[in-house]
C-alpha positions as CSV (number, residue, x, y, z in Angstrom):
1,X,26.9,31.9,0.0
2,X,29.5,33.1,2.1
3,X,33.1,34.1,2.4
4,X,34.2,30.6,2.6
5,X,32.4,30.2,-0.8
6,X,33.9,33.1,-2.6
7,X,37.5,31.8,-1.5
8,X,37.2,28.1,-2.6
9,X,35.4,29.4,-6.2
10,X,38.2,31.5,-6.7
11,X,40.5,28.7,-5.6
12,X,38.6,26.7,-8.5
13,X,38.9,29.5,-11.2
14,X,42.8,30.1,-10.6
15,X,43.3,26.2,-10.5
16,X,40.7,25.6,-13.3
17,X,42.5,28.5,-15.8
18,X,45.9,27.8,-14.7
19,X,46.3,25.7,-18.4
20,X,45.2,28.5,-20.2
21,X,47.4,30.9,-18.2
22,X,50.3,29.0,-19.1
23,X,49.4,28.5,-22.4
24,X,48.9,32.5,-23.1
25,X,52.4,32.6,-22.0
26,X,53.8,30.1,-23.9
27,X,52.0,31.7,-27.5
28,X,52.7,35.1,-25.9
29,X,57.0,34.5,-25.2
30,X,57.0,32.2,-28.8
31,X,55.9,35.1,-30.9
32,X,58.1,37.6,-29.0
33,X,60.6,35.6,-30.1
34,X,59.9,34.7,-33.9
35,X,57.4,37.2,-35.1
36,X,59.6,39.5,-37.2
37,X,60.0,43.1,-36.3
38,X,58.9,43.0,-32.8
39,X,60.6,45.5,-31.0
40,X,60.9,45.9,-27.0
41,X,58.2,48.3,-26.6
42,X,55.7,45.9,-28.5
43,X,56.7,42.8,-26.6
44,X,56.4,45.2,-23.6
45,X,52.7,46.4,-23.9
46,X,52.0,42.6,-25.1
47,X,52.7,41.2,-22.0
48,X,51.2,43.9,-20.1
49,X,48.0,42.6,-22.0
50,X,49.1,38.6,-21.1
51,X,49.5,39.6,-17.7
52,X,45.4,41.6,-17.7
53,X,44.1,38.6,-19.3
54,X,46.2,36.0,-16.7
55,X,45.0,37.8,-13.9
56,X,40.9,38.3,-15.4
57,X,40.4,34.8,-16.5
58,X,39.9,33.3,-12.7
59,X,37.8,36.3,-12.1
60,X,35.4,35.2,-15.3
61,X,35.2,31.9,-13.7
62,X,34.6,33.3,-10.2
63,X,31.1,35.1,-12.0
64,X,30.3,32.4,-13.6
65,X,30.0,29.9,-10.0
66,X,28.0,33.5,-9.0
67,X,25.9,33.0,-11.9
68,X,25.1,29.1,-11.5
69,X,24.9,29.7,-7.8
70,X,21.6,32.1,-8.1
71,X,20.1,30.5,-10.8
72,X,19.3,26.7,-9.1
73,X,17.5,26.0,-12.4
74,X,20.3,26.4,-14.7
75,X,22.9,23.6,-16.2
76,X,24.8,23.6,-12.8
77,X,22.3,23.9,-10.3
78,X,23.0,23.0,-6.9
79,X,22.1,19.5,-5.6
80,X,18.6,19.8,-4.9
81,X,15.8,19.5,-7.9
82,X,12.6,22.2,-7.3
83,X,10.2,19.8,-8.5
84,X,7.0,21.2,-9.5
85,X,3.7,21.0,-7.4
86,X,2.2,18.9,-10.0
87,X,4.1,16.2,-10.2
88,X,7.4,14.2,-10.2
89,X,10.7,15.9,-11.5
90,X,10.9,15.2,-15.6
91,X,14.0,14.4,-17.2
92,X,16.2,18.0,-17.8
93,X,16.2,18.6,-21.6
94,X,18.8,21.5,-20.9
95,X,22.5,21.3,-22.3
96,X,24.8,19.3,-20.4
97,X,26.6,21.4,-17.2
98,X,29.4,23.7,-18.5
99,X,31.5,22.9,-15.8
100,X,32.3,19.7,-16.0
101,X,34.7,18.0,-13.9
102,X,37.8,16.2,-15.5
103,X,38.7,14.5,-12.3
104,X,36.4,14.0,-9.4
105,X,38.6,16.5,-7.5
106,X,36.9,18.9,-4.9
107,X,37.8,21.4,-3.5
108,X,36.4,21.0,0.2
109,X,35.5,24.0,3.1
110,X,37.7,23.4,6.3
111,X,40.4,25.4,8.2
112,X,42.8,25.2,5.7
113,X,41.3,28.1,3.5
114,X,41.9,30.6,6.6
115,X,45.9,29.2,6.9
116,X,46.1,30.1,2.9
117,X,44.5,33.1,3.1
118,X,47.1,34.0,6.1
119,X,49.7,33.2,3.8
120,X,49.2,34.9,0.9
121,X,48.2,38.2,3.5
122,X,51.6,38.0,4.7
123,X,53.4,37.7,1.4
124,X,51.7,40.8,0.0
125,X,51.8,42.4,3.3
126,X,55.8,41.9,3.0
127,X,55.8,43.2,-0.6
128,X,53.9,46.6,0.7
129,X,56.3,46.9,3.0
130,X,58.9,46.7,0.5
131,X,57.2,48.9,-1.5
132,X,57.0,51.7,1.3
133,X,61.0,50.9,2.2
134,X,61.1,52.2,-1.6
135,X,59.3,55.5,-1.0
136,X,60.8,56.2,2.1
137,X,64.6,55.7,0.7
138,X,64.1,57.3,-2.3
139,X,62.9,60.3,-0.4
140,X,65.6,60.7,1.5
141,X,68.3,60.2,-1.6
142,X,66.7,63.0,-3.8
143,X,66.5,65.2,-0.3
144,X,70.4,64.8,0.3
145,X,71.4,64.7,-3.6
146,X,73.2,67.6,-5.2
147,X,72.7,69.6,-8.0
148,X,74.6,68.3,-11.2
149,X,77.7,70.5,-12.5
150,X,77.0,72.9,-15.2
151,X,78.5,71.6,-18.0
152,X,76.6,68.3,-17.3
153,X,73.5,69.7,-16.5
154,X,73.9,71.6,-20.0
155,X,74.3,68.8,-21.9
156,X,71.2,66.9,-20.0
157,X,68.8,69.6,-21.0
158,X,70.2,69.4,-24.6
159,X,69.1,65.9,-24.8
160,X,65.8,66.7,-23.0
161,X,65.1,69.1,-25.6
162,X,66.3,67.1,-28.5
163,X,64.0,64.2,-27.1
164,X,61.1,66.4,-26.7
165,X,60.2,65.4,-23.5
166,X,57.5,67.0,-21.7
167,X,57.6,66.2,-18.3
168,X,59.7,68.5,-15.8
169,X,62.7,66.4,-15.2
170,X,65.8,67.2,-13.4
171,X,69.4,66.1,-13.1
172,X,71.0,65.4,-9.3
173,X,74.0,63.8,-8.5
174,X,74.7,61.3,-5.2
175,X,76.9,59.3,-3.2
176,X,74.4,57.1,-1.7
177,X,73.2,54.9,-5.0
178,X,75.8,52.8,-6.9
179,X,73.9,53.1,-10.4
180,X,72.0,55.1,-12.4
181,X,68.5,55.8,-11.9
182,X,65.1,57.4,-12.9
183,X,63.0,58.4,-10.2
184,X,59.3,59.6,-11.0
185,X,55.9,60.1,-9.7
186,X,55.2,63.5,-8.9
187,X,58.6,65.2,-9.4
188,X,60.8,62.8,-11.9
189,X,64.4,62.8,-11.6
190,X,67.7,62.1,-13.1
191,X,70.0,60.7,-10.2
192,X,73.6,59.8,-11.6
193,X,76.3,57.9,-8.6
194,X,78.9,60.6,-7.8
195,X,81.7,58.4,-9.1
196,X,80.6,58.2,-12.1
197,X,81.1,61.7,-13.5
198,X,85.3,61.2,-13.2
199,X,84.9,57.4,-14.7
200,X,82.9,57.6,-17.7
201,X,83.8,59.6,-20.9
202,X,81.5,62.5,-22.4
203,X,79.8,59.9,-24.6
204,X,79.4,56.8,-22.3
205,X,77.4,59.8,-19.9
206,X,75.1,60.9,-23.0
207,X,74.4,57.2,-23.0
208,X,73.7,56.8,-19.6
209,X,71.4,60.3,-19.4
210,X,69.3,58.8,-22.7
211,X,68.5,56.0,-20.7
212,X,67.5,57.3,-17.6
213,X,65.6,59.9,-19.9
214,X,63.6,56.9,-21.4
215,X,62.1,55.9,-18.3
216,X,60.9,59.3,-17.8
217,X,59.6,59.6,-21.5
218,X,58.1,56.3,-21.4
219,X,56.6,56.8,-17.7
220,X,58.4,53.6,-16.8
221,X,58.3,55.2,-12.9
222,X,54.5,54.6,-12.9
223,X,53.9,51.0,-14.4
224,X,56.6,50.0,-12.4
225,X,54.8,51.0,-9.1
226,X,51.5,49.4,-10.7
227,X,54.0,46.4,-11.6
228,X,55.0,46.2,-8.0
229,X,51.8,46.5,-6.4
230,X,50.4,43.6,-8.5
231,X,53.8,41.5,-8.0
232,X,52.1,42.2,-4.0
233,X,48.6,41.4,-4.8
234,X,48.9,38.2,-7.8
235,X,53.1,37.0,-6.8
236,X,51.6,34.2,-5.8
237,X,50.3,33.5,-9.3
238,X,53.4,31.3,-11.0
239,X,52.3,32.4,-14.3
240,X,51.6,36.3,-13.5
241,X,55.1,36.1,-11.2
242,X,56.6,35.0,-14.7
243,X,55.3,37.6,-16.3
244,X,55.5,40.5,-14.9
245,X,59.4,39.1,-14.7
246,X,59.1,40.0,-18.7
247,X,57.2,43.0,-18.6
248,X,60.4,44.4,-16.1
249,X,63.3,42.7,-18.9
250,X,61.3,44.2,-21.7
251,X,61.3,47.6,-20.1
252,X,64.9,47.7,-20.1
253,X,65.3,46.5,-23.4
254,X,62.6,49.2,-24.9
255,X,64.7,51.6,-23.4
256,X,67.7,50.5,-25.1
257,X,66.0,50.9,-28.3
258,X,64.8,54.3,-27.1
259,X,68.9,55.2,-27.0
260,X,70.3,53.4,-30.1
261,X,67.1,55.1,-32.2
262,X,68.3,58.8,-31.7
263,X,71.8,58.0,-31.0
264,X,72.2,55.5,-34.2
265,X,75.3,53.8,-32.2
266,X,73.9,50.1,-31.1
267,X,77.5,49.0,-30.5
268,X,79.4,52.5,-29.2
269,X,75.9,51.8,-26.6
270,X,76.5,48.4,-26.0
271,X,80.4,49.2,-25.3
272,X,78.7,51.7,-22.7
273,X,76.6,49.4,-21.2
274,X,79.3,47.0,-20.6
275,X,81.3,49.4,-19.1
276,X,78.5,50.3,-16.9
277,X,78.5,47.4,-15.5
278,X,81.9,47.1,-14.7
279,X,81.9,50.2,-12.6
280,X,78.4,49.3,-10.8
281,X,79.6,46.6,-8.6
282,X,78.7,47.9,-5.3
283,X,75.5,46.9,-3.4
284,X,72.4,47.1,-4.8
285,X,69.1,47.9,-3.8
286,X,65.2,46.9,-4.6
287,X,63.8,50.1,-4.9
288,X,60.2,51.7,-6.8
289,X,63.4,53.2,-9.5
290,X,63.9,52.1,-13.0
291,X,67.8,52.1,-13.9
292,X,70.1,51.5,-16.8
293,X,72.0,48.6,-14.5
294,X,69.9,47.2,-11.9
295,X,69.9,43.6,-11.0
296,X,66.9,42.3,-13.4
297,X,68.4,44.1,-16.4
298,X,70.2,40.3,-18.1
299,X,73.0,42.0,-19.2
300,X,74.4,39.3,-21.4
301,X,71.1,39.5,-23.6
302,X,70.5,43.5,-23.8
303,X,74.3,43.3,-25.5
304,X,73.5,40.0,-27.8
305,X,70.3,42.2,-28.6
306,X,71.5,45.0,-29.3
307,X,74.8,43.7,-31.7
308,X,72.2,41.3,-33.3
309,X,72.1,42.1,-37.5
310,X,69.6,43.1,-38.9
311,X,68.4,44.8,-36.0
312,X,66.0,47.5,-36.8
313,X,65.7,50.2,-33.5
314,X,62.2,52.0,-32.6
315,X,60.9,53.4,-29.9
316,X,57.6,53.4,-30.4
317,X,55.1,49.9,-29.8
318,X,53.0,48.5,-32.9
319,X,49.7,48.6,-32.0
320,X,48.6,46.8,-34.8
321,X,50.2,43.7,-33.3
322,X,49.6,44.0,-30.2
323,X,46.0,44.3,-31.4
324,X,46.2,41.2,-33.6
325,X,47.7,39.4,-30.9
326,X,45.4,40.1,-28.2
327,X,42.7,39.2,-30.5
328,X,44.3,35.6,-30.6
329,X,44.8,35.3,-27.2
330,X,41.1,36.1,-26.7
331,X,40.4,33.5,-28.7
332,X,42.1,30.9,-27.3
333,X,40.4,32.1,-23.9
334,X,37.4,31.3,-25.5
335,X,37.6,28.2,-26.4
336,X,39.5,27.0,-23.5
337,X,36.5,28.5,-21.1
338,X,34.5,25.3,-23.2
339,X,36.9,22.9,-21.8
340,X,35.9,20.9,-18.7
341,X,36.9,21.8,-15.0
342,X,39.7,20.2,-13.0
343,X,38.4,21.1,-10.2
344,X,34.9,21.4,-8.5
345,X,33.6,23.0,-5.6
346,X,32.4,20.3,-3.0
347,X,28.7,20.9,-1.7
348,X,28.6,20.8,1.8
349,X,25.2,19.1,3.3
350,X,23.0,21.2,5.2
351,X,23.1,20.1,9.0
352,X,20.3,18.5,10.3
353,X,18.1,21.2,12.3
354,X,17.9,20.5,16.5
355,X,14.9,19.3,16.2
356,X,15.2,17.2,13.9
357,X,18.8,15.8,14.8
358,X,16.8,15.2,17.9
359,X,14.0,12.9,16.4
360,X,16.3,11.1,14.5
361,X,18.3,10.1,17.8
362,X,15.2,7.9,19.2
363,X,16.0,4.1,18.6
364,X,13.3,3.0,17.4
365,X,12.6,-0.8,17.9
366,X,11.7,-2.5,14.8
367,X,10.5,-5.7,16.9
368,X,8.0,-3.7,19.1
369,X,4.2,-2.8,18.3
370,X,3.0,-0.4,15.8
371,X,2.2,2.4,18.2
372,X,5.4,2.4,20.3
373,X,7.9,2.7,16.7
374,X,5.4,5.3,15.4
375,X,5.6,7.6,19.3
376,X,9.8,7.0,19.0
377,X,9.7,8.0,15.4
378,X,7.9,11.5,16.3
379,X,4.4,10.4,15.1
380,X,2.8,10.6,18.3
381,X,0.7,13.2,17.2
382,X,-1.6,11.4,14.3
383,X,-4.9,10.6,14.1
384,X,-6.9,7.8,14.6
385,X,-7.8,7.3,11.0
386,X,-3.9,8.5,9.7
387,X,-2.6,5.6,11.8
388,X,-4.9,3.5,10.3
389,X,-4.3,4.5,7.3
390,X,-0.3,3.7,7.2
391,X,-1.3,0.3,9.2
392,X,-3.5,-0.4,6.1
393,X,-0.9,0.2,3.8
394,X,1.6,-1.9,5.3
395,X,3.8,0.8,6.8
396,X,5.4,-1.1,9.8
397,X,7.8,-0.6,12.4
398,X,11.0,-1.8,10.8
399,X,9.6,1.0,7.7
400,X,9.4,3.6,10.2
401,X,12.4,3.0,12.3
402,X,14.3,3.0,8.7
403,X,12.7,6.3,7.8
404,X,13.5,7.6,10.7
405,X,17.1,6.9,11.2
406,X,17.8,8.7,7.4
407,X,18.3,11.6,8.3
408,X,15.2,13.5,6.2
409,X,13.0,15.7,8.3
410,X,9.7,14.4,10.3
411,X,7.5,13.2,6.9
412,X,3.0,13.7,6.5
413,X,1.6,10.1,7.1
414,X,0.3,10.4,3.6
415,X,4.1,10.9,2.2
416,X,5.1,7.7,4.2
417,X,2.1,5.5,2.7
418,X,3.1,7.0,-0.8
419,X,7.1,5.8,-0.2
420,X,5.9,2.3,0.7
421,X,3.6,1.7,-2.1
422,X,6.0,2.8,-4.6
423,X,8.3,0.9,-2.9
424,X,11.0,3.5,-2.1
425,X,13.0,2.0,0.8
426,X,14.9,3.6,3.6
427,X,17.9,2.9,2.3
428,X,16.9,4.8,-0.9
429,X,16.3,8.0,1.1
430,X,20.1,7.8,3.5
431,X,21.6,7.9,-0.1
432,X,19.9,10.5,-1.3
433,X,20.6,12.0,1.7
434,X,24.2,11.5,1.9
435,X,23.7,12.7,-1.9
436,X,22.4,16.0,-0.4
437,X,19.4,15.7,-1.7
438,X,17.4,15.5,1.4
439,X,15.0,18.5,0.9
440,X,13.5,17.2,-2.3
441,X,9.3,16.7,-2.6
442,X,8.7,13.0,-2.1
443,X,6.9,13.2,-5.4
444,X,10.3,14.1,-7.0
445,X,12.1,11.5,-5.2
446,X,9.3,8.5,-6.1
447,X,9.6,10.2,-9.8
448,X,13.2,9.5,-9.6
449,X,13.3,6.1,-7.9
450,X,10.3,4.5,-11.0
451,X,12.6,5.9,-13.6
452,X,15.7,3.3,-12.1
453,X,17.5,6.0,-9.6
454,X,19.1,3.4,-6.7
455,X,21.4,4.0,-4.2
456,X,24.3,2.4,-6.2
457,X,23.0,5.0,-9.1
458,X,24.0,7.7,-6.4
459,X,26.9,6.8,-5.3
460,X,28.4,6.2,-8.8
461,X,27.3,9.6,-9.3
462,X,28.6,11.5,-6.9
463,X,32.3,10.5,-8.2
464,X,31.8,12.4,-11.0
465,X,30.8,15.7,-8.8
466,X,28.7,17.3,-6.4
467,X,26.7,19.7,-9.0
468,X,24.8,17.3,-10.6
469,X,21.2,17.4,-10.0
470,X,18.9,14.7,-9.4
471,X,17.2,15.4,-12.8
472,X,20.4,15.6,-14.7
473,X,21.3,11.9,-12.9
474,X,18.1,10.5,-14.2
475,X,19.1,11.1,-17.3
476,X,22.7,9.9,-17.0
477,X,20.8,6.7,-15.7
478,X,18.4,6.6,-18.6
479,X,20.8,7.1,-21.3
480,X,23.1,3.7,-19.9
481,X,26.5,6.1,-18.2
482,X,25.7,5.0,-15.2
483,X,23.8,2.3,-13.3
């Protein structure tokens, strides 16, 4: 097993779990929207926990190929059957393979997995990057930012107080943002856009502080990093991307609630927001900050929310539902890890050693004498009474050329007499061969071939998937599925 393995089985479990990644999403948006009393911060931390379980599902899958891959006797054992020393292969009484292909799509090795792997380097590479851009310019804003003027500042630690938040937060003013923001990590801050101290009111600013001041409360500075270094690692992921597309709206919207629940004005707020928008028209940046206007914050919907009736304001998430919830969605994880594979990893046949890619070069003429095909088949070495031996049993030239043109390792004279009389042809062993199946004990092989196994039966069977073994195809053949 080796790195091109692990790439194409987590290929498979992302392709494989894609359904059930969608569908998580699906439940997980429908009862955001119609389970009653859901406020932001609950729909928040449940998609944090759609966006775990959408990013751990193709991981499960990934052990699971680990699992079946060092256990060769299990339901999805590679294709090869240990036969024991005793005898032919028996039918396998064990359950039917878990992962069963819908389609007869593989996914195979080659140079393309190195290009995609490129790919999705560069793309998180550019996030990084972004990510670093963030760092490095929101360093240099709360460097050169100012101090905010007393009577603002007095009325910012009011609220702080009041809000009873315990992380050291300050207030600075500056001419190099064009909205609001909350900037965190080690030293949270407050940053306000000069401009807006002469525009807005003494009210619409109290609005604007709360929010920023949610952030802050609700650590929004750090699980946005986190958010942004996944968007690096999983944006690749069209159902995470989706996601964490939520968790950022959601974020917003919490905070909203965060305001309206210890200011008990939804619509004086919403008038603020509005207004906030209006002003904030200049260019915007991507940056690691979590503000009251920034360019994900769906404006038109945080107003419609906020004005809806009804509309009951908390800041705090229910973890009873979220519980509940994510109790479903594990459920429906595990039935859908019971539901067959799209996709299958393609077994890719051994090569044929030197040696043996060298013996099975030699023509071997089927027309000339006994001793000649048996010298150009390798069998030079044999004794008297082994030559006799095959001669007695019938094993001819044209036998031997046959066996040695498919592709199976240099064979005991005994196992050649044993293939004749049991009447296992060369053909039979190119398709088992072509099958993968070319290290198998003859006994295994003749046990398969009395029990109806024929190179049509292998072929048939290999367009259902390369994981089945050649016990689990004699049963297939003995229970009519295929011929």
């Amino acid at each position: 097993m080796g790195i091109d393995w692990v790439l194409r089985a987590a290929l498979a479990g992302v392709l494989n779990n894609l359904w059930i990644a969608l569908t998580l999403a699906a439940l997980a948006w429908a009862l955001t929207r119609f389970l009653p009393r859901t406020n932001a911060a609950t729909r928040h931390l449940l998609w944090w926990t759609v966006l775990a379980l959408v990013v751990l599902v193709p991981f499960a899958a990934l052990n699971r190929e680990l699992a079946s891959d060092h256990d060769p006797d299990g339901p999805v054992a590679p294709a090869a059957v240990r036969a024991s020393e005793d005898g032919p292969a028996a039918p396998d009484d064990s359950p039917a393979p878990a992962a069963r292909s819908i389609f007869p799509l593989e996914i195979p090795a080659g140079d393309w997995l190195p290009l995609a792997v490129m790919l999705w380097g560069a793309f998180a590479t550019v996030q990084f990057l972004r990510i670093t851009w963030s760092f490095a310019y929101l360093f240099r804003v709360k460097r050169r930012a100012q101090a905010a003027p007393d009577d603002l500042m007095n009325r910012f630690r009011y609220w702080v107080d009041a809000c009873d938040i315990r992380r050291p937060v300050r207030l600075l003013v500056s001419d190099r943002i064009a909205s609001p923001m909350a900037t965190g990590f080690r030293r949270p801050a407050v940053i306000l856009p000069a401009p807006l101290l002469a525009q807005f009111g003494e009210g619409e600013l109290d609005h604007v502080l709360l929010h920023e001041l949610a952030h802050v409360a609700r650590r929004d500075d750090l699980t946005n990093l986190f958010a942004r270094c996944l968007n690096a690692l999983v944006g690749l992921h069209p159902v995470a991307a989706w996601t964490l597309r939520q968790i950022a709206h959601e974020r917003e919207l919490a905070c909203d609630d965060w305001v309206v629940a210890r200011t008990g004005e939804a619509r004086p707020y919403a008038a603020s927001l509005a207004r906030l928008f209006e002003v904030c028209q200049a260019r915007r940046r991507v940056v690691l900050a979590t503000g009251m206007a920034g360019s994900g914050s769906h404006l038109g919907q945080r107003i419609e929310t906020l004005l809806a009736n009804g509309r009951q304001f908390s800041p705090r998430a229910s973890m009873m539902r979220v519980g509940v919830t994510s109790m479903a969605l594990l459920a429906l994880i595990a039935v859908g890890a019971q539901a067959p594979s799209w996709v299958v990893l393609a077994q890719s046949t051994p090569a044929p050693s030197p040696a043996l890619a060298s013996e099975t070069a030699r023509t071997v003429n089927p027309h000339g004498s006994f001793l000649s095909a048996l010298v150009a088949a390798g069998y030079g070495n044999l004794s008297v009474e082994e030559i006799i031996a095959l001669k007695e049993h019938g094993v001819d030239a044209r036998f031997l050329a046959g066996v040695s043109q498919s592709g199976w390792e240099k064979m005991k004279a005994q196992e050649l007499i044993e293939l004749h009389d049991h009447g296992v042809s060369p053909e039979m062993l190119r398709a088992l061969r072509d099958a993968g199946f070319q290290h198998v004990e003859i006994r295994t092989v003749i046990g398969a071939f009395e029990q109806g196994v024929r190179p049509g039966t292998l072929k048939e069977a290999a367009q259902y998937g390369s994981h089945l073994t050649l016990a689990q195809i004699v049963k297939l053949k003995q229970a009519g599925v295929i011929q």
